[in-house]
C-alpha positions as CSV (number, residue, x, y, z in Angstrom):
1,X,85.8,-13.6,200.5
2,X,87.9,-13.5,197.1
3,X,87.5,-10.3,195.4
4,X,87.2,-10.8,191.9
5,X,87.4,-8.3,188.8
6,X,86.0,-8.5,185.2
7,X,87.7,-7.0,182.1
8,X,85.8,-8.1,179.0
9,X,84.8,-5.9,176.2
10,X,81.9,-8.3,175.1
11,X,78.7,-8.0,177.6
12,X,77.7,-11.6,176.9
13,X,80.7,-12.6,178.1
14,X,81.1,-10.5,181.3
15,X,77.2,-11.8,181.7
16,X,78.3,-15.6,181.8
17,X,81.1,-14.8,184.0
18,X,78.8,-13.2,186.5
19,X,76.7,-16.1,186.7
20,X,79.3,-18.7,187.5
21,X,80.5,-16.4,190.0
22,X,76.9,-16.0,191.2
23,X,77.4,-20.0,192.0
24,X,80.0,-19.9,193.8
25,X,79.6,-18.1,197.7
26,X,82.7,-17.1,198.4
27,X,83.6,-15.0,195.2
28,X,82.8,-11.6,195.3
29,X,82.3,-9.0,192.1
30,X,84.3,-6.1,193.1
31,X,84.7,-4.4,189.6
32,X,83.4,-4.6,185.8
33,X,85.3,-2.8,182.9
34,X,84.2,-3.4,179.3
35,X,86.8,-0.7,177.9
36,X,90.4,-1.9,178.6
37,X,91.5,1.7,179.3
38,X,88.4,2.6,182.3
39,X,90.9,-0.7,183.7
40,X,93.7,0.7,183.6
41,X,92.6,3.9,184.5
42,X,91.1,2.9,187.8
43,X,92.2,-0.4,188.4
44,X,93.7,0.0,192.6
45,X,96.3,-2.3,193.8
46,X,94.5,-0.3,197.5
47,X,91.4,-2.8,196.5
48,X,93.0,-5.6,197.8
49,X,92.0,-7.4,194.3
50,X,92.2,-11.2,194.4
51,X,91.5,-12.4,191.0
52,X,91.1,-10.7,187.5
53,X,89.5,-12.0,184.9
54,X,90.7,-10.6,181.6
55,X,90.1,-10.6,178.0
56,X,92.9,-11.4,175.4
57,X,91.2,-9.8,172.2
58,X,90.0,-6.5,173.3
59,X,89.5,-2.9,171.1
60,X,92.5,-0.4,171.6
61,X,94.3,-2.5,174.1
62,X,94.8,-6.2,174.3
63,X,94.0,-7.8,177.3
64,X,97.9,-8.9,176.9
65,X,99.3,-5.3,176.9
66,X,96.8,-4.5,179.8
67,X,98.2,-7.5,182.1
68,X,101.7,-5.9,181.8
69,X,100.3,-2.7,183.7
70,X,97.8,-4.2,185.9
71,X,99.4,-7.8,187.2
72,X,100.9,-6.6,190.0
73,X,97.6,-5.2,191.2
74,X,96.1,-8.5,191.9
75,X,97.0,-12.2,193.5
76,X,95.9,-14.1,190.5
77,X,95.3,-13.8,186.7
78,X,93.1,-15.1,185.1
79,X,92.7,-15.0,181.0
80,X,89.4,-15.5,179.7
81,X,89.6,-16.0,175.8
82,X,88.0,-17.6,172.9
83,X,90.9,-18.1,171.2
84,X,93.6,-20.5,171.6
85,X,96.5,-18.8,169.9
86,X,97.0,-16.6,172.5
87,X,97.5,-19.6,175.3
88,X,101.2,-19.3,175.1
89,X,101.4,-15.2,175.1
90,X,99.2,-15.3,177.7
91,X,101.6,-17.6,180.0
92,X,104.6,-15.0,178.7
93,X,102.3,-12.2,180.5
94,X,102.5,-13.9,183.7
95,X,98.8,-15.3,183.4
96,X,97.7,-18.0,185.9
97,X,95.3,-19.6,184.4
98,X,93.8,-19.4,181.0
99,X,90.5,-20.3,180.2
100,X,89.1,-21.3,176.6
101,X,85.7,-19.6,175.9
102,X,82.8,-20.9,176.1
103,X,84.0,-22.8,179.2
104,X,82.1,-24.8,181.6
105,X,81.1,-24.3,184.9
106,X,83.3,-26.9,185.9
107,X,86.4,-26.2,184.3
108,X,85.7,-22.6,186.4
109,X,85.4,-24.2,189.6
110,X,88.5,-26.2,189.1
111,X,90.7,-23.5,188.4
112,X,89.2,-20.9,191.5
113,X,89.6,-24.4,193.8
114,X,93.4,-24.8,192.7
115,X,94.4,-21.1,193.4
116,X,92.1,-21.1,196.7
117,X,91.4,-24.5,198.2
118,X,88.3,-24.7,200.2
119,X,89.3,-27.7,202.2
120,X,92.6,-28.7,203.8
121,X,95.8,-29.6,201.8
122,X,95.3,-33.0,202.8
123,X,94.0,-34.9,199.1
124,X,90.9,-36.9,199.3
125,X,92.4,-40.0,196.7
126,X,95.3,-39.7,199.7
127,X,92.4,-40.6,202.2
128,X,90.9,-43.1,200.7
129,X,94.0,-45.0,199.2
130,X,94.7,-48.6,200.3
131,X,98.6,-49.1,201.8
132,X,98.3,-52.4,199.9
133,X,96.6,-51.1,196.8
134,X,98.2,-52.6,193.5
135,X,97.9,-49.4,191.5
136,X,101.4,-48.7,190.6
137,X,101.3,-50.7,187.4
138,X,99.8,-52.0,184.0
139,X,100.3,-54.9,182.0
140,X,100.2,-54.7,178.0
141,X,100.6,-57.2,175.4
142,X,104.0,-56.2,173.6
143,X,103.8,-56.4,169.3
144,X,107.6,-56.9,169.5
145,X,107.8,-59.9,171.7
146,X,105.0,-61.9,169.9
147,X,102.5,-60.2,171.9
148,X,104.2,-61.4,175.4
149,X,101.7,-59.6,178.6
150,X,104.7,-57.4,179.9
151,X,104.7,-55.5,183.0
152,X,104.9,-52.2,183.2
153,X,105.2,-49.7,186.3
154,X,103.4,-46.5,185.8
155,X,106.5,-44.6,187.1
156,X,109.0,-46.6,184.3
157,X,106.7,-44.8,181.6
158,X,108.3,-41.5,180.1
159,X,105.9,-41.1,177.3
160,X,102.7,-43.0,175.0
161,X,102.9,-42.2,171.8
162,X,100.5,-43.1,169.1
163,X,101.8,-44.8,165.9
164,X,99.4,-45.0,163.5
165,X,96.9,-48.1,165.0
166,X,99.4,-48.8,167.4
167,X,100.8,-46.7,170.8
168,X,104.5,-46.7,171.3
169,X,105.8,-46.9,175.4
170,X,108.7,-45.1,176.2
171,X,110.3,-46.4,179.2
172,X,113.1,-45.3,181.4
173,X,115.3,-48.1,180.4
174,X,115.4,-46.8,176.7
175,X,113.0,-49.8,176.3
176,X,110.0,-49.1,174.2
177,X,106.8,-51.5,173.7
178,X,104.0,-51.5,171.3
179,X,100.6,-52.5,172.0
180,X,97.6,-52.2,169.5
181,X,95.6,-49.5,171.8
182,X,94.6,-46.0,171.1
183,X,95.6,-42.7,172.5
184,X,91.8,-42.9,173.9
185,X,92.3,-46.0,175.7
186,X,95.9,-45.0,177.5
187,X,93.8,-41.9,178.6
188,X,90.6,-44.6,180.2
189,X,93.9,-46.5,181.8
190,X,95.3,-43.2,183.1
191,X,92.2,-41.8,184.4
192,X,92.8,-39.4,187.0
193,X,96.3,-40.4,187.8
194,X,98.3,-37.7,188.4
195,X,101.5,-36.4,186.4
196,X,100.8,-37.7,183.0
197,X,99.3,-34.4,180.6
198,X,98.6,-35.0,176.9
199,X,99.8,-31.7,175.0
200,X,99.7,-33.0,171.5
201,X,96.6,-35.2,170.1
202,X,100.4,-38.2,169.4
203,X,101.7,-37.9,173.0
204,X,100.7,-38.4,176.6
205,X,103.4,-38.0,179.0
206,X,104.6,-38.3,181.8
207,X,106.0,-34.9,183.0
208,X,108.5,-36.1,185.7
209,X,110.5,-36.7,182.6
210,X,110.4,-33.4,180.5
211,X,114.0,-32.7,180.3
212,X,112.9,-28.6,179.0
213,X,110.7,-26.8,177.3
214,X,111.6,-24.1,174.8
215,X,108.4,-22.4,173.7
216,X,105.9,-24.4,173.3
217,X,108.2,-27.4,172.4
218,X,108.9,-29.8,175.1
219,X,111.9,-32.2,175.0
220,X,111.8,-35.0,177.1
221,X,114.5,-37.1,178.8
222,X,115.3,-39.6,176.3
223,X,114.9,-37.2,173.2
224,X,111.8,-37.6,172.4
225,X,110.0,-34.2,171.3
226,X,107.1,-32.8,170.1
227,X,105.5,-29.2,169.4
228,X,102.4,-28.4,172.0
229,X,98.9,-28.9,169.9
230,X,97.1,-26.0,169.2
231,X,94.3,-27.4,170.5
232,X,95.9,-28.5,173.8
233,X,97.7,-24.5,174.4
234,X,94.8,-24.6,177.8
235,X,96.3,-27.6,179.8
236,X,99.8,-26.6,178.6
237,X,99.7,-23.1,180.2
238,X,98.2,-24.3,183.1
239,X,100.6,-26.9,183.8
240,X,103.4,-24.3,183.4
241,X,102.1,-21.5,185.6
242,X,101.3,-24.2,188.2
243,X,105.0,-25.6,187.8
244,X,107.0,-23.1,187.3
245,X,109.0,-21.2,189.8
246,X,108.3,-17.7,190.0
247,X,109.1,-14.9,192.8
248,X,105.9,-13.6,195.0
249,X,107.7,-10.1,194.4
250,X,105.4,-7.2,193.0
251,X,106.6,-5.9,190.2
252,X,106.9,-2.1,191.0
């Protein structure tokens, strides 16, 4: 069972919460504060607290100045907010996750599936993939060699960038082609590959080449670099507290 908390000021909220929770069997409502300071107050590392779900924008207390007292008191954190200017604090607090209200049941379930898999490490698109499959590449028509069909391997491609009615490819060998696509249609070629993110509405990349990231700006191996999108602050903390290194030490 995974012992979850709720600390949301607004009822309606705490209220939608329950009822994804509700859904899901093996999560289990140990605690509800709607005052941030009845948390802190009484808030037990002895509970043996799995998850927390926390409000950013809270009366008296954020939910931000609360995490600092109360994350070493659970396994996961988990920021529940409707608003997106906070994605980056949030990640700064040690959040796990951060979740955009109103979220969807399924966006939920994804996140409590990636802390706590249900089913063996073993992937399911690793089961089911062909040895022979011919998935590793693309081919594009290329604006700068009179529309030539070019090639290209998925694991060449730094970056797509969108250029007005075109989309720029950044490749590894400082090559870069331009097809007349949209940032929609790289994302219907992408599908669910894995380790391409888009973090700006301009750029989808690939984030074996991010050279660092200083903020929320991202700098990628051949120079190219870009400010995260306000809109996409969700998938860009996520992506960090999945991939960044951090010590399983309580703080004390």
């Amino acid at each position: 069972m995974i012992n979850c908390v709720i600390i949301d000021d607004e009822q309606f909220s705490v209220e939608a919460i329950k009822k994804y929770i509700a859904l899901v069997p093996r999560l289990n409502i140990v605690d509800i504060y709607t005052d941030p300071q009845t948390a802190l107050e009484k808030v037990s590392g002895d509970n043996k607290i799995d998850i927390i779900f926390m409000d950013i924008d809270m009366p008296n207390m954020s939910g931000l100045e609360l995490a600092r007292a109360l994350r070493s008191k659970t396994h996961k954190l988990i920021f529940t907010t409707a608003h997106s200017k906070y994605a980056f604090d949030a990640f700064e607090a040690e959040g796990d996750a951060y979740l955009l209200k109103p979220f969807t049941f399924g966006k939920f379930t994804t996140t409590i599936n990636r802390f706590f898999p249900s089913e063996p490490a073993v992937k399911q698109s690793e089961i089911n993939r062909e040895p022979n499959r011919e998935d590793n590449y693309f081919l594009v028509k290329n604006k700068e060699e009179d529309l030539r069909i070019v090639k290209v391997m998925y694991n060449d491609v730094i970056a797509f960038e969108s250029s007005h009615n075109y989309i720029k490819i950044h490749l590894t060998s400082n090559k870069m082609l331009t097809a007349y696509l949209t940032i929609k249609d790289v994302m219907e070629l992408l599908g669910a590959r894995e380790g391409f993110q888009q973090f700006h509405r301009a750029f989808i990349i690939s984030t074996a080449y991010v050279d660092y990231i200083d903020g929320n700006t991202i700098k990628m191996c051949n120079k190219l670099t870009f400010t995260v999108g306000e809109s996409y602050r969700e998938p860009f903390v996520n992506y960090l507290s999945n991939k960044l290194f951090k010590t399983s030490r309580k703080r004390s």
